[in-house]
C-alpha positions as CSV (number, residue, x, y, z in Angstrom):
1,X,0.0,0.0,0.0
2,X,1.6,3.2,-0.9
3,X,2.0,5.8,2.3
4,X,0.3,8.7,0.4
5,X,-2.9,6.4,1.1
6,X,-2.6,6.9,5.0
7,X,-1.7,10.6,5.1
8,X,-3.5,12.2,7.9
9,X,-7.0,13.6,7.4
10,X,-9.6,15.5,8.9
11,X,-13.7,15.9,7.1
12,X,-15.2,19.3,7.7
13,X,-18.4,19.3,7.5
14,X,-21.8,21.0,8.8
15,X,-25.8,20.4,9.6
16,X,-26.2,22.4,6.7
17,X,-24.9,25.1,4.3
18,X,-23.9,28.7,5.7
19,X,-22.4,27.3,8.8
20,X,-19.1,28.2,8.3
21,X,-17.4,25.0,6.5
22,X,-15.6,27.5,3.9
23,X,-14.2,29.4,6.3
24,X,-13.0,26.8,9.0
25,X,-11.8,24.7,6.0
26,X,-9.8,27.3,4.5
27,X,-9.0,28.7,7.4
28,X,-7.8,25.2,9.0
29,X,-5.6,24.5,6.0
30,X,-3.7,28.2,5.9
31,X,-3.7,27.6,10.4
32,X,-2.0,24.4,9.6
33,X,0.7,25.9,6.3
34,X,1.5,27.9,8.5
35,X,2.4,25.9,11.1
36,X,4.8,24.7,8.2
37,X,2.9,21.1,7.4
38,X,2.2,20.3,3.4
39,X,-1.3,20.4,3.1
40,X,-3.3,18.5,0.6
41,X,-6.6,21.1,0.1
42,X,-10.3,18.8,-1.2
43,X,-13.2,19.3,-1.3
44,X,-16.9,17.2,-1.8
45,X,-18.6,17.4,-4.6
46,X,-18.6,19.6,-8.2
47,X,-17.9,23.0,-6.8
48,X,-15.2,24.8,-8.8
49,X,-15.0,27.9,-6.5
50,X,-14.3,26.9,-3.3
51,X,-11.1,25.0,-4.6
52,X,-9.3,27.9,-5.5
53,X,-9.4,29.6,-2.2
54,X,-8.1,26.3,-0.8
55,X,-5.2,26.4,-3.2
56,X,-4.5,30.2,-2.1
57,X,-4.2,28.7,1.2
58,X,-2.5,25.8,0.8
59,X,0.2,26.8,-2.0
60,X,-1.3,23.1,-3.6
61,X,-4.2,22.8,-6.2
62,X,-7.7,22.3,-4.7
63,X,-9.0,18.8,-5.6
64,X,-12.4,17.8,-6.0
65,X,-14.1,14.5,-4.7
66,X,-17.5,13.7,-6.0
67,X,-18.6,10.0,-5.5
68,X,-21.4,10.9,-8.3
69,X,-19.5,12.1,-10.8
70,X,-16.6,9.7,-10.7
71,X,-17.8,6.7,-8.7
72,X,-17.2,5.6,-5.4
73,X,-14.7,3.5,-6.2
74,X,-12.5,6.4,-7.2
75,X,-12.9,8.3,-4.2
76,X,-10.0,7.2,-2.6
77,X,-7.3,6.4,-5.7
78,X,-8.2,10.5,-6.8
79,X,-7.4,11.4,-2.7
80,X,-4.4,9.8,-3.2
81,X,-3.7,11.0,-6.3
82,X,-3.6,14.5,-4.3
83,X,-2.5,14.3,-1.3
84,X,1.2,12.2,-1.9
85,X,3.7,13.8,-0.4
86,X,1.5,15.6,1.8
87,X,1.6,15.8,5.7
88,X,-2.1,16.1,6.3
89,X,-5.4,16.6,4.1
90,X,-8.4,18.6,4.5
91,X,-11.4,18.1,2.8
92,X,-14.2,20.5,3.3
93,X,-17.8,19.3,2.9
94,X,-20.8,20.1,0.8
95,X,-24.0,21.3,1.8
96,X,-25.2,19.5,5.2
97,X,-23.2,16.5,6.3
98,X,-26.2,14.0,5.2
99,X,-27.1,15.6,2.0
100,X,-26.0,14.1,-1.2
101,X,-27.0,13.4,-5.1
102,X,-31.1,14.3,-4.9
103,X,-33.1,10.3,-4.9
104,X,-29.6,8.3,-4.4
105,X,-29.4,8.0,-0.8
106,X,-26.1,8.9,0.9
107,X,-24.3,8.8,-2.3
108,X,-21.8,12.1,-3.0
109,X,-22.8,13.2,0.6
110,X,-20.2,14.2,3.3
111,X,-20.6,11.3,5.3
112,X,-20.4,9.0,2.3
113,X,-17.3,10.3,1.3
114,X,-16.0,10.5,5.0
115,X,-17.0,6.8,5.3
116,X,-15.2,6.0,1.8
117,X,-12.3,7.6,2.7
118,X,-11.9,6.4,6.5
119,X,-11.9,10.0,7.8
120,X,-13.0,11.3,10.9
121,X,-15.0,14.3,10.8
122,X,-15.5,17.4,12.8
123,X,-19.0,19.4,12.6
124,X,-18.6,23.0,12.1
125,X,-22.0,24.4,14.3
126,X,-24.0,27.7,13.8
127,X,-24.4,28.0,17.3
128,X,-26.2,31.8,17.3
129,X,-29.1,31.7,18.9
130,X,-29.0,28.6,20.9
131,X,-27.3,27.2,23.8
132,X,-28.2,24.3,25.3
133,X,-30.2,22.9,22.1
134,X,-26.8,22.9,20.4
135,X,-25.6,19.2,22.6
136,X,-29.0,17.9,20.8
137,X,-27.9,18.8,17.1
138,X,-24.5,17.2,17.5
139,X,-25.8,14.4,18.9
140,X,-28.6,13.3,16.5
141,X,-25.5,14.0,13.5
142,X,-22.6,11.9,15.5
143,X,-25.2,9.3,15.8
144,X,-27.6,9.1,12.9
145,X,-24.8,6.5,11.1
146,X,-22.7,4.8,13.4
147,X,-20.1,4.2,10.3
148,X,-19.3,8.0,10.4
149,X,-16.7,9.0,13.0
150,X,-17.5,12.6,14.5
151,X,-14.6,13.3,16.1
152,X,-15.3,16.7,17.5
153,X,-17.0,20.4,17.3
154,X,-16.1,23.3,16.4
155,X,-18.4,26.1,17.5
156,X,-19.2,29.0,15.2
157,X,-20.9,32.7,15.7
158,X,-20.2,32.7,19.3
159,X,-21.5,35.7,21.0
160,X,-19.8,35.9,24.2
161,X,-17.8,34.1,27.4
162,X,-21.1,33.2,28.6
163,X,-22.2,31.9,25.8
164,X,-19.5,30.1,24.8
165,X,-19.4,28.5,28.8
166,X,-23.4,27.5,28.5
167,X,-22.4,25.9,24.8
168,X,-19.8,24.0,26.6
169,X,-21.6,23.0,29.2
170,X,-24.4,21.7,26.9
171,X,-21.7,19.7,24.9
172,X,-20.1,17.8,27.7
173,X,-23.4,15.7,27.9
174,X,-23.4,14.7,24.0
175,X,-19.6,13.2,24.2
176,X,-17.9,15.3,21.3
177,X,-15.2,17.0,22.1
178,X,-15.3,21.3,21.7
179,X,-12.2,21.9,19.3
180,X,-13.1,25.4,18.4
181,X,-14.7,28.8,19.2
182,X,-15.0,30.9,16.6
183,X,-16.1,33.9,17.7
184,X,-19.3,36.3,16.0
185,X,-17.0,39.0,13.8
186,X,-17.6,40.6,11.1
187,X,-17.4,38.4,7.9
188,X,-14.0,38.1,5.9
189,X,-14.6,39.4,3.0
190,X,-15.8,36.6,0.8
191,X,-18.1,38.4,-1.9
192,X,-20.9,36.1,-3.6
193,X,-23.0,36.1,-6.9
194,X,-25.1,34.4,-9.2
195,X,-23.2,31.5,-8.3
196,X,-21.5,31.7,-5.1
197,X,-18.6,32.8,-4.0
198,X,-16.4,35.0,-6.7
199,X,-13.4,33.0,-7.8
200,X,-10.2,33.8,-6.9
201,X,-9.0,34.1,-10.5
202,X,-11.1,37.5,-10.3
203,X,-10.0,38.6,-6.7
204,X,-6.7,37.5,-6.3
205,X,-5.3,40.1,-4.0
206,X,-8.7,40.6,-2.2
207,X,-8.8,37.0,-2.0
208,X,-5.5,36.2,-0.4
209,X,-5.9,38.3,2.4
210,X,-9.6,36.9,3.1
211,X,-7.5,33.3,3.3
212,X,-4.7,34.9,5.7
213,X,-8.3,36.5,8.0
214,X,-9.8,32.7,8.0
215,X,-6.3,31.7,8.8
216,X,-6.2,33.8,11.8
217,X,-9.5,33.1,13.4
218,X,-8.8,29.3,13.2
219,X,-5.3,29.2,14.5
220,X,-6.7,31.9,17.5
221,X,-10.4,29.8,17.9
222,X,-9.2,26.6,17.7
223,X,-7.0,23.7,19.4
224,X,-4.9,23.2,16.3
225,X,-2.9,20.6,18.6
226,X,-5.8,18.4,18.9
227,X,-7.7,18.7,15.4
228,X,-3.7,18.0,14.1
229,X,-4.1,14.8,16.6
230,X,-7.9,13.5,15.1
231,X,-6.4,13.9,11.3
232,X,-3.1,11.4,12.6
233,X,-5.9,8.7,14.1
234,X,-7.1,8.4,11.2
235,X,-5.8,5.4,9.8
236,X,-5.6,3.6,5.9
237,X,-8.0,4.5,3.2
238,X,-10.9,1.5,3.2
239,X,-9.8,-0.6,0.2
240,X,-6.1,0.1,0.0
241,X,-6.4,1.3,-3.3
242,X,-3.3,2.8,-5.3
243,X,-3.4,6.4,-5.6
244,X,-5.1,7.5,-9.1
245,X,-2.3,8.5,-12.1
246,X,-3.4,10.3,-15.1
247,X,-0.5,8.0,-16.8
248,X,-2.4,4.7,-16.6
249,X,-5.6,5.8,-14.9
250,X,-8.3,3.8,-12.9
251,X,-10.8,2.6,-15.4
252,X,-14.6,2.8,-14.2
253,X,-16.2,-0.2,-14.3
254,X,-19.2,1.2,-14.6
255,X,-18.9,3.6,-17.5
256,X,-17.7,0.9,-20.0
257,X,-21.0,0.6,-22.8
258,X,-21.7,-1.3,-25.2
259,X,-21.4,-0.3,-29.0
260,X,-21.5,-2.7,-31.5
261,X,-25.1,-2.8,-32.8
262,X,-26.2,0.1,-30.6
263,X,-29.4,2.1,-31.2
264,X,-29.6,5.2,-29.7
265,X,-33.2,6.4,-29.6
266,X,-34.3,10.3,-29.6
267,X,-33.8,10.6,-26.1
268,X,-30.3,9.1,-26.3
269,X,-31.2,6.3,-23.8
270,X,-31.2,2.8,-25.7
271,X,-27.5,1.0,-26.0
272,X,-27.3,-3.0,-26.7
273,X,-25.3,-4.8,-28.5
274,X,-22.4,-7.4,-28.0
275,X,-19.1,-5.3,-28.3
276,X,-17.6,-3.4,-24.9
277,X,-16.4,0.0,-26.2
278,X,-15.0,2.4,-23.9
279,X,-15.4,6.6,-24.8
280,X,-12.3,6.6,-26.7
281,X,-13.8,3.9,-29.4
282,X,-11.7,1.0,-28.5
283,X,-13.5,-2.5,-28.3
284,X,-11.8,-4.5,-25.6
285,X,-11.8,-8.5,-26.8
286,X,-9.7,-10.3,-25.4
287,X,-6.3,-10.6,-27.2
288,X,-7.7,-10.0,-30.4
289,X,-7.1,-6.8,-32.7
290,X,-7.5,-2.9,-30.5
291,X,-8.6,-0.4,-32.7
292,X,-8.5,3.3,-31.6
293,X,-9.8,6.0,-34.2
294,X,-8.3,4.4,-37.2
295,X,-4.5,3.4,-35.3
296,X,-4.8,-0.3,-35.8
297,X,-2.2,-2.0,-33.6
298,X,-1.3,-5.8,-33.9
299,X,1.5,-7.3,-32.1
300,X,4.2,-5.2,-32.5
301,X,2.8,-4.3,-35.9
302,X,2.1,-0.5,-34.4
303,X,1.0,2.3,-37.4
304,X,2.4,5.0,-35.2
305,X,5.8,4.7,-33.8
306,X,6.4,6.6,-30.3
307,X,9.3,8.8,-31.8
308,X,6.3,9.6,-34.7
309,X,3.6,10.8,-31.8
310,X,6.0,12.6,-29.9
311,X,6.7,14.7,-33.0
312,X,3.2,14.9,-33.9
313,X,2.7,15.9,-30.4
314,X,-0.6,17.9,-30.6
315,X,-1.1,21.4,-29.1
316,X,-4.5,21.8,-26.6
317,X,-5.2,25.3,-25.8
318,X,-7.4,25.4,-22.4
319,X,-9.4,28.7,-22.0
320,X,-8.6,30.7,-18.1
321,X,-8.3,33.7,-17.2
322,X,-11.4,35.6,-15.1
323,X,-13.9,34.8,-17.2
324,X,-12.9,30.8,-17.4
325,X,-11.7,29.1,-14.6
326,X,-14.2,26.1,-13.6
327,X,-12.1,23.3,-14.7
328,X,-11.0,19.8,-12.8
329,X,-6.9,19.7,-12.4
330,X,-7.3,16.1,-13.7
331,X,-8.3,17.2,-16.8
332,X,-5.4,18.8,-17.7
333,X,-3.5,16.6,-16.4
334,X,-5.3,13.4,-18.7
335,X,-4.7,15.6,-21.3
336,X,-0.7,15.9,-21.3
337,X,-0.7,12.2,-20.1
338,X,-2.4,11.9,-23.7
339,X,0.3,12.8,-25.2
340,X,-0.5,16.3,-25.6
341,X,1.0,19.7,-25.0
342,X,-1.5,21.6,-22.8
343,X,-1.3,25.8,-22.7
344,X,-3.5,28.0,-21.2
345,X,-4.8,31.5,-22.6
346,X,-6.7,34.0,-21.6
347,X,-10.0,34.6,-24.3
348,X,-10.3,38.0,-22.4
349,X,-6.5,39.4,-23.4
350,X,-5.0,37.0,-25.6
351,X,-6.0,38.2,-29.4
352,X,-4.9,34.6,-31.0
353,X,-4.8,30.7,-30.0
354,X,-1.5,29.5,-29.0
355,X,0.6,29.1,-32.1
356,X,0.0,25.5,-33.4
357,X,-3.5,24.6,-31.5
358,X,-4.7,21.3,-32.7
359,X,-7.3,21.6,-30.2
360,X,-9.6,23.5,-27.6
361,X,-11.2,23.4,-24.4
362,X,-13.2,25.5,-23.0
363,X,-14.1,24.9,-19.8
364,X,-17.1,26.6,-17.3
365,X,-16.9,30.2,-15.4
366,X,-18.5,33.5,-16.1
367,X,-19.0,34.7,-19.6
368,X,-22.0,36.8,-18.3
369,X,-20.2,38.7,-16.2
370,X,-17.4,39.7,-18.8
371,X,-19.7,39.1,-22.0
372,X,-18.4,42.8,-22.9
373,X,-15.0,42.4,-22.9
374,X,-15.2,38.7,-24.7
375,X,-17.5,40.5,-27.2
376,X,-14.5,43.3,-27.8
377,X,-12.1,40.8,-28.6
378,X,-13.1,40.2,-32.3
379,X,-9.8,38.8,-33.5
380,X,-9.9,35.7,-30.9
381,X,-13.6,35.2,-31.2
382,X,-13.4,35.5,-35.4
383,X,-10.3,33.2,-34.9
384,X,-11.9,30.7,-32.8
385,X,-15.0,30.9,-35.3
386,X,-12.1,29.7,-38.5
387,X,-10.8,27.0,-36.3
388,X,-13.8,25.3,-35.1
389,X,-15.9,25.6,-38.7
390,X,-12.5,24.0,-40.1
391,X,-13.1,20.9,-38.2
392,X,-11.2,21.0,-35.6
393,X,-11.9,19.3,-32.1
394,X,-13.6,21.9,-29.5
395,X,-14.6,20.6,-26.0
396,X,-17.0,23.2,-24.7
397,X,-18.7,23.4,-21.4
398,X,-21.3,25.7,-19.8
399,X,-19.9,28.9,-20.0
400,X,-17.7,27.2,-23.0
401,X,-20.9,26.6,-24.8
402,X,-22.1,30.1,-24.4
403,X,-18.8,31.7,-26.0
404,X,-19.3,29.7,-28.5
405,X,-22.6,30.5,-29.6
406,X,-24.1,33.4,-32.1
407,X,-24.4,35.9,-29.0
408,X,-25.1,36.6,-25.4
409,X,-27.5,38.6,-23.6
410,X,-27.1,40.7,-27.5
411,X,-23.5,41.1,-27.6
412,X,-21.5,39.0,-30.6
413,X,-19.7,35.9,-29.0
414,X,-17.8,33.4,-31.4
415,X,-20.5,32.3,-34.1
416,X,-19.3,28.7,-33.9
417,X,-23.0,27.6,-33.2
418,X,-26.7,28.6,-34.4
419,X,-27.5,29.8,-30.8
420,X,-28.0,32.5,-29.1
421,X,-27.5,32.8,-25.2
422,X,-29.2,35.2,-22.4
423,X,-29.5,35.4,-18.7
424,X,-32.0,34.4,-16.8
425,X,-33.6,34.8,-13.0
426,X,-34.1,30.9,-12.8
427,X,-31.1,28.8,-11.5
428,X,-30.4,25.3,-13.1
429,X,-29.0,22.8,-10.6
430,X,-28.4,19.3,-10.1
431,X,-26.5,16.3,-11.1
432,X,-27.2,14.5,-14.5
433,X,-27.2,11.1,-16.0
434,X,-26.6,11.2,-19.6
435,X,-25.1,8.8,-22.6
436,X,-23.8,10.6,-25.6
437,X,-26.3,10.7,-28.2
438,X,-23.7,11.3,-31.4
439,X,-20.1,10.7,-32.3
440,X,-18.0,13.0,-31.2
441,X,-14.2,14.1,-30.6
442,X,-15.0,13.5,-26.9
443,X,-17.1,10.0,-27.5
444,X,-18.6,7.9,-29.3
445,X,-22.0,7.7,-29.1
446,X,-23.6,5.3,-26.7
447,X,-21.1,6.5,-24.2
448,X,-22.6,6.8,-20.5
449,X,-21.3,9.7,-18.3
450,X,-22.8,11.8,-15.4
451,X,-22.7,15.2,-14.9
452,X,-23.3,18.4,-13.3
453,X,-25.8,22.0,-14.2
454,X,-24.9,24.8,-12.3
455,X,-26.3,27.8,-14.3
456,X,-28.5,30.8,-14.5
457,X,-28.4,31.3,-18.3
458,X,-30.9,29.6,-21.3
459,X,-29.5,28.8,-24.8
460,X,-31.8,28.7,-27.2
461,X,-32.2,26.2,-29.4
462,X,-31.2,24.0,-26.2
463,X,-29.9,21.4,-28.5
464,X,-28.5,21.2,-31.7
465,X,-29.5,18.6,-34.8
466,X,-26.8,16.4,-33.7
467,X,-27.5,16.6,-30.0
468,X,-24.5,15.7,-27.5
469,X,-26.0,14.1,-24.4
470,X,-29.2,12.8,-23.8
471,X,-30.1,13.3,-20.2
472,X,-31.5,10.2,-18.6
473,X,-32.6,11.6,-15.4
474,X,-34.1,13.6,-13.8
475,X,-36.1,14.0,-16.8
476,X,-35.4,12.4,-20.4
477,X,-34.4,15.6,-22.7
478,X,-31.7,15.9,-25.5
479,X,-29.3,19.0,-24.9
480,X,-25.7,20.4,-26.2
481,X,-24.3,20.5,-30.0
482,X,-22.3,18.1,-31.6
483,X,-21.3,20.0,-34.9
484,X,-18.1,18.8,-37.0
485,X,-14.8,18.7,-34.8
486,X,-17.0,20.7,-32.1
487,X,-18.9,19.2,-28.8
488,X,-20.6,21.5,-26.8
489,X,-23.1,21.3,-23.6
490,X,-24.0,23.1,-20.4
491,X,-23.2,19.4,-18.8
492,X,-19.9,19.9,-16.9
493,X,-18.1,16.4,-16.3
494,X,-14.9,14.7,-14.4
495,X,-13.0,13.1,-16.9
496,X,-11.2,10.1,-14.6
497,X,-14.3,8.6,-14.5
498,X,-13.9,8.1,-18.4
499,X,-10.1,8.5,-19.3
500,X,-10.7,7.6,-22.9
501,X,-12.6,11.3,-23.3
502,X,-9.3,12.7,-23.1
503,X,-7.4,9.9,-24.9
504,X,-9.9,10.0,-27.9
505,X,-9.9,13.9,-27.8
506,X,-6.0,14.0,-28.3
507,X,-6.1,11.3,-31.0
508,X,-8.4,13.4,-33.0
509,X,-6.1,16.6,-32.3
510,X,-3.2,14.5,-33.8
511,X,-4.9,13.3,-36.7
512,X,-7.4,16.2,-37.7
């Protein structure tokens, strides 16, 4: 078993949301860099925000672990995966402790991932306005699922010494220990929209010195000693799996469909046949004959040497910068393992791809809030318009998918698709179960994944005439564009639970 698997841990997590997880989370990891320990920074579920104030405070990119997205079986390879070489992990919880994927039970909660992982987990508590009711809250969450370690308290919002000596009182009755006291101040300036929190990306400055506030109040409020002493009891991940590599990554049992013979009806929900095809197109038989996108390999009869592909070595330009910065460090990282060369630019500044782009991603964030300035940059968006109609491979999602349509909210964006984009009061939310519904650089079609919506926006039409997912539940719809080299969708995804997205998307960068 490798070491990383063990490394010392601690779950925060809460009764529900606004109870203070971001900030002791955040807090709790800058309280314990400071204190001069490496500290791996996760956090439950899809959320792309929260992550990069745990890097800020951590100096180590924010991880995401969502037993939805990626399978439980991943959780603990893509912990791992993140925290080698680390002295201690944190992984800050999503919504309240119990709450997971809507209709599925515990799955992608806190407490399943706590129990996946082997953690022990410490309940952040909104304790204004209460006293003595508080040692009744904690109990009913320490002891709801006895598989779920809580291994102590930490107290938020406390008014006063009397207050905090009638909570502690209360407390000594429910047997979990009091690790922190966080005291009512006024908030650290951690601004929200639409969507939550603003990211970092836009806020940098702002945003590092709201990290060093959180720091403070942890390090003052809390017994850093102890909660440094839970995360250490904590002892190997259930499973003993091998920490997740982007090199030769964990295939999902799960995702692996069938496509020889396959029907795919309007709704993109029928797949049979006899042939097991994973989302890069290659049918696993046996021994036999492995074809991937038109590289037949027999023996050591291969049609593309190494020395060839590392020549041909394919550039991907990612989109970042303020306006795009939802994105999963995996992906990139699938990407180069690919075989390709990944570079970053910035649609809002940068006036022309990366020089030799053989394909683009463009990932979620905020195209809304910067539509202007995207709009303004007519030489990027007329020179993304020339390389997606020319065929080449385009992975766009959510906010991707709105820079690449006709316009939004009025103002020109890229063209690339017969769609126009707007605004809207009404928040789309929720996890998605979808199979691809047409061939694709990212997939061929049959292709099972699930996803995430997280938007306040509408795109009208919603789905092109080659649609790229049809949603399986909640409700059974078509949505997203598959148009030449180009797959677009508001669905955002975790590509380790299919490696052969990126894999297949690479291929077609080398051979378009």
């Amino acid at each position: 078993m490798s070491s990383s698997v063990s490394v010392p841990r601690l779950v925060i997590a809460a009764p529900s949301s606004g109870s203070g997880k971001t900030t002791v989370a955040t807090g709790l990891m800058a309280a314990f860099a400071a204190r001069g320990l490496a500290v791996s920074p996760h956090k439950v579920g899809p959320d792309y925000i929260d992550p990069g104030y745990h890097s800020l405070a951590t100096g180590r990119v924010g991880r995401n672990l969502d037993a939805y997205l990626c399978g439980p079986e991943l959780i603990g390879p893509l912990f791992a995966h993140g925290a080698r070489g680390c002295d201690i992990a944190v992984v800050e919880g999503v919504m309240g402790m119990y709450d997971g994927a809507a209709g599925e039970g515990e799955l992608a909660s806190t407490a399943h991932v706590a129990k996946l992982l082997g953690a022990p987990v410490v309940l952040v508590v909104d304790a204004s306005s209460q006293s003595r009711s508080v040692a009744a809250l904690v109990h009913g969450f320490a002891s709801w699922d006895p598989e779920v370690r809580v291994g102590g308290v930490i107290l938020n919002k406390v008014a006063s010494d009397r207050h905090e000596e009638l909570l502690r009182e209360a407390l000594e009755s429910a047997g979990v220990p009091v690790l922190g006291m966080l005291r009512r101040v006024a908030q650290v300036d951690t601004p929200s929209r639409h969507l939550g929190l603003v990211p970092v990306a836009e806020r940098r400055g702002a945003a590092l010195e709201a990290v060093a506030a959180m720091g403070a109040q942890v390090a003052q409020g809390c017994d850093l000693d102890a909660l440094e002493a839970l995360a250490r009891a904590a002892g190997p991940v259930p499973g003993g799996s091998a920490p997740w590599t982007p090199a030769s990554p964990t295939h999902h049992p799960t995702r692996l469909v069938e496509e020889r013979g396959t029907a795919v009806d309007s709704d993109g929900i029928e797949e049979r046949g006899a042939g097991v095809v994973d989302s890069d197109g290659i049918e696993e038989r046996g021994a036999g004959v492995v074809v991937s996108v038109g590289i037949e390999e027999r023996g050591s009869d291969v049609a593309d040497s190494a020395d060839t592909r590392e020549r041909r070595k394919p550039v991907v330009a990612v989109a970042g910068g303020p306006a795009f910065t939802f994105s999963y460090a995996e992906h990139t990282e699938l990407l180069a393992a690919a075989g390709a060369e990944v570079v970053i630019f910035d649609p809002l500044r940068d006036e022309q791809l990366p020089e030799g782009t053989g394909g683009l991603v463009i990932g979620g964030g905020f195209p809304e809030v910067y539509a202007s300035e995207l709009s303004a940059n007519e030489p990027l968006r007329k020179a993304v318009s020339e390389f997606a109609l020319g065929g080449a491979p385009v992975a766009a999602e959510c906010a991707g998918l709105l820079y690449l349509c006709r316009e939004l909210d009025g103002l020109p964006m890229c063209g690339v698709l017969d769609a126009s984009a707007r605004m809207s009061e009404r928040l789309t939310l929720g996890y998605r179960d979808a199979v691809a519904v047409s061939e694709s650089s990212l997939a061929v079609a049959g292709t099972r994944m699930r996803g995430h919506e997280f938007h306040r926006t509408v795109v009208e039409p919603g789905a092109g005439a080659a649609p790229a997912w049809g949603v399986r539940a909640p409700a059974r719809r078509v949505e997203g564009f598959v148009q030449q080299g180009v797959h677009a969708s508001y669905l955002h995804t975790h590509w380790a639970s299919q490696p052969g997205v990126a894999r297949r998307f690479v291929e077609r960068c080398r051979t378009s």
